[in-house]
N, C-alpha and C positions, 0 to 999 in steps of 0.2 A: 324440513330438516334433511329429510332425503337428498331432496334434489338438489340441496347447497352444497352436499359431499359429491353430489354426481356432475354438476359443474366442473371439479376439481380432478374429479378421478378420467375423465372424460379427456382432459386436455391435458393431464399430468405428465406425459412424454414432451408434450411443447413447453409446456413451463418448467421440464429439466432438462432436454438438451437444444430447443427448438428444430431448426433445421437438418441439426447436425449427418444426418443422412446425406442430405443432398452437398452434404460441404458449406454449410454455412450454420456455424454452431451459436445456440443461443441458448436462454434460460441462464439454471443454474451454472452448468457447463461454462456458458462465456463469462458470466462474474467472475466464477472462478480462475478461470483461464488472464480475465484482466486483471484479477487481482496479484495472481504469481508473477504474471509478466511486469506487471509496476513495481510490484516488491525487487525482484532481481533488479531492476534499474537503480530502484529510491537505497535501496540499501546499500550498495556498497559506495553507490554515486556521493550519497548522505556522509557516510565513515571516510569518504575521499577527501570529500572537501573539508571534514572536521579537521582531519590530519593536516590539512594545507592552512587550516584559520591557527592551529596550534603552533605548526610549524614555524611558519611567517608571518610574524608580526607588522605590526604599522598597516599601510594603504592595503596592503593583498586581506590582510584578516576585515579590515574595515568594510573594503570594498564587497566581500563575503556575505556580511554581517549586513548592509543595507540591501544585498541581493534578497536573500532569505527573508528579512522586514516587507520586502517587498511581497515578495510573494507570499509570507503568510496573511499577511492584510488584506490580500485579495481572495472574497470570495471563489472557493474552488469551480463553481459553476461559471465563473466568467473566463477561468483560465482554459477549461473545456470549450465556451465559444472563443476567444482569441485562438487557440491552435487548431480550432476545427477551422478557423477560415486563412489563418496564416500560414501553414505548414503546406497546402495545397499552392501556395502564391509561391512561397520559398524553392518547394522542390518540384515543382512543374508539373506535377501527377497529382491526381486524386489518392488520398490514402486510404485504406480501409475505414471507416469509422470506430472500429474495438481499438484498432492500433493508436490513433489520435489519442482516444480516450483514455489509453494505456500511458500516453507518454505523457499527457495530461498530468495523471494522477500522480506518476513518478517523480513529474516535475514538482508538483506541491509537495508532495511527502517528503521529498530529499531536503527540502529545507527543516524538517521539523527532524528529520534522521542526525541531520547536523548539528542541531543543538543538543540533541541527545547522548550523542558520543561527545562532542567536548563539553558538556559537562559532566560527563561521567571521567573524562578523563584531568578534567578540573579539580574532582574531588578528590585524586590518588595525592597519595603525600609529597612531597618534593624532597626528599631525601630519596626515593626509590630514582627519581631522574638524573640528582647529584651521584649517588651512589654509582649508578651503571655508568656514569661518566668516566667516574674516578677509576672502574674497572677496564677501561679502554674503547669502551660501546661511543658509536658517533651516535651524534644524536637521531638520526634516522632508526639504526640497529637498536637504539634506546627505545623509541616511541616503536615499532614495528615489532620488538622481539618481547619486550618489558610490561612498557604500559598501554598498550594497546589491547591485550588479550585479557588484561585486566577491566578493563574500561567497557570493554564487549558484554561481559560476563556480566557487569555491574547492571550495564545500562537495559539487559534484557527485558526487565519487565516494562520499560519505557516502551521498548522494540514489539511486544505483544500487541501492548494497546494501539503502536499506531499501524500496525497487521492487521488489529482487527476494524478500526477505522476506517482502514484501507479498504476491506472488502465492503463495510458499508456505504462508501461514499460510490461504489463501481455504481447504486441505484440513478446516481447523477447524471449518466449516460442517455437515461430518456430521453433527457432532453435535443441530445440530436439525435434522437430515435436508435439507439445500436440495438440491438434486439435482448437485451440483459435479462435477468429475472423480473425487473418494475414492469420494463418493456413490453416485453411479454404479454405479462400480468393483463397490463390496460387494453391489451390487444384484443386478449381472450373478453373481459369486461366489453370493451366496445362491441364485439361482434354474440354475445349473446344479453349483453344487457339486463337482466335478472338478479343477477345474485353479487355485487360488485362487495361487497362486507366480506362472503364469503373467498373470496378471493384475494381477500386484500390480508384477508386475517390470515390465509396461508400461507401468502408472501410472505408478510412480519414473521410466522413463526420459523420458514423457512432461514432467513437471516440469521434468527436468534441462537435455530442449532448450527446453525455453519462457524457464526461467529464465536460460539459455545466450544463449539469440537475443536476448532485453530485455536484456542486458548487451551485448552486442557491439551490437545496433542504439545504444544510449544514448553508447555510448562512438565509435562513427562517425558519430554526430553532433556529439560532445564534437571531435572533431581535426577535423571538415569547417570547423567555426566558429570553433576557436583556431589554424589557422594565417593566419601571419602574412600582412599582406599586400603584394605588388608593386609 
């Protein structure tokens, strides 16, 4: 029992930041780091395009709408090998592998960001959209000042889970080897060969508080800002 704690405690700087001394950060550190950097992308990219399927109706929402079909139907793991090998052909360089993997994730997640905000904004009443009409709001300044911040608010706990989705699916990265926490993990496993249960079970509970504490941090900031006020 010792020695499955001492496996862990032994290599426990590589399996939180990996490299990161030498400038090449991994472990916890780079899931992390992937996970923020997809978020920033998928999210506002996601809220972008809801506003444009809301917006514009006919072929531009359609065309939207079978984008998104698309890419949720496709395993997130193939959409990691098509941009690990297409993105290098397109822009003439090698790119880092976190970054791929980064925009990877972004790109699947914005589609499911998008159905989340328009149907959060699906659900507000349509006398709120009438109304700000009737008050002289274009319909831009309607959706942008009105019901949008409403829709936000609504749709949060939608926005949580695929946050925390998000950080769990950065484990998909193994597969072109970016150095993540799984990464890592198999690393460590491969080069002392012993104790692989005990490392794995570290992993998993590593996840479970990372994905634990994004949820409770998001949500005490969700009650710090919706209560009401004096």
């Amino acid at each position: 029992m010792i020695a499955n704690v001492t496996v862990i405690t032994d290599n426990l700087d590589y399996l939180l930041w990996g490299r990161a001394a030498q400038g090449e950060p991994g472990g916890v550190l780079l899931s992390l780091l992937m996970t923020f950097g997809a978020a920033a992308l998928a999210f506002p990219g996601g809220v972008l395009l809801a506003c444009c399927a809301w917006r514009f109706r006919g072929w531009p929402r359609r065309a939207l709408f079978l984008w998104a079909e698309i890419i949720r139907g496709i395993p997130l793991i193939f959409v990691i090998f098509w941009l690990w090998f297409l993105l290098p052909w397109l822009t003439g360089t090698d790119l880092p592998g976190a970054v791929t993997v980064t925009l990877a994730l972004a790109w699947f997640t914005s589609a499911s960001v998008m159905y989340s905000t328009l149907a959060a904004l699906g659900a507000l009443p349509d006398g709120q959209y009438e109304a700000a009409l009737s008050s002289g709001f274009s319909s831009v300044q309607t959706l942008r000042l009105v019901l949008l911040p409403q829709a936000l608010r609504n749709a949060l706990p939608s926005y949580v889970g695929l946050l925390v989705a998000l950080l769990k699916d950065t484990s998909l990265a193994f597969i072109v080897n970016v150095p993540e926490l799984t990464t890592v993990a198999g690393q460590v496993n491969n080069r002392v060969q012993v104790y692989p249960a005990a490392l794995f079970i570290f992993t998993g509970l590593v996840y479970y508080l990372l994905c634990s504490a994004l949820e409770f941090a998001v949500k005490r900031h969700q009650r710090r800002y919706s209560l009401p006020a004096n």
